[in-house]
C-alpha positions, 0 to 999 in steps of 0.5 A: 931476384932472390924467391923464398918461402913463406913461413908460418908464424902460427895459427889463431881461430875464432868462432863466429858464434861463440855461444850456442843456445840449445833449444833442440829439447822445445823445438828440436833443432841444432846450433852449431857453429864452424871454427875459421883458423887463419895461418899467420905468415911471417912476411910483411904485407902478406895477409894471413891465409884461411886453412879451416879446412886443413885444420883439426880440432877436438874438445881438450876436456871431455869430461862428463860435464863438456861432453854432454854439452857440446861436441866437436868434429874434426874438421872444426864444427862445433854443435849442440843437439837434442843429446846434448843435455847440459850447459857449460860456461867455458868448453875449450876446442883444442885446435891444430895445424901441423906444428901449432895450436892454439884453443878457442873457447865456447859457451853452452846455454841449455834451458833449465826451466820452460814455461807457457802463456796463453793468451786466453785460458778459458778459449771463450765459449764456443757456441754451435752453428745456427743449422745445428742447433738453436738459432737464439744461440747465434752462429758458431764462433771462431776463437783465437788465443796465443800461445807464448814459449819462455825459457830460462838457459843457463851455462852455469853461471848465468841464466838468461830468458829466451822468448 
């Protein structure tokens, strides 16, 4: 019986959310999204293994433009937040292991423009309660309206509405 090592053809990584929706300035929360790097071998047969966390990975440009879009740690988490002030069409997340590397490339939507509908914008006539006022005025009335948040995202060369 002859034992010989496994050798790495290389790496590739995908993201499982390749476009993240900034929605942290209407309702503060993050996006964000965990790079899986798989190690490819050359044995046939031999499935490829999972080192997310032994991989290392950072933005290959952080210009002005990227860095306020997104940022990404280096154990391969990728996000945006209430700091994040842009959008961007193509942030590349330079990703290593040991010898290879390989890029994965994300997508940033940030509202650009916000707007409101109410369902009802006079909120109707609230009328006081028959023990503290005239009765022919009727009992107090309760009133129900909706209220609708719309916003336009861009990441630079689309924009998209999020209802």
């Amino acid at each position: 019986m002859t034992v010989s090592a496994l050798s790495s053809a290389g790496i590739f990584a995908v993201a499982p959310r390749p476009e993240l929706v900034n929605l942290a300035p209407l309702n503060g929360s993050v996006a964000s999204t965990s790079l899986q790097v798989l190690q490819v071998v050359q044995w046939a047969g031999k499935a490829n293994a999972d080192v997310s966390t032994l991989a290392n990975c950072q933005l290959v440009e952080e210009d002005y433009t990227v860095a306020s879009a997104l940022t990404c740690t280096s154990d391969c988490v990728c996000s945006t937040d209430s700091s994040h002030t842009r959008s961007v069409s193509a942030a590349l997340v330079r990703v290593t292991l040991d010898l290879f590397a390989t890029n994965v490339s994300l997508r940033v939507w940030f509202p650009r423009q916000v707007w409101l509908n109410v369902s009802d914008t006079s909120l109707g006539l609230v009328l006081p309660s028959t023990s503290s006022g005239d009765p022919e005025l009727g009992a107090g009335a309760k009133v129900n309206a909706v209220l609708s948040a719309y916003a336009n995202a861009s990441c630079g060369i689309q924009i998209i509405t999020i209802f």
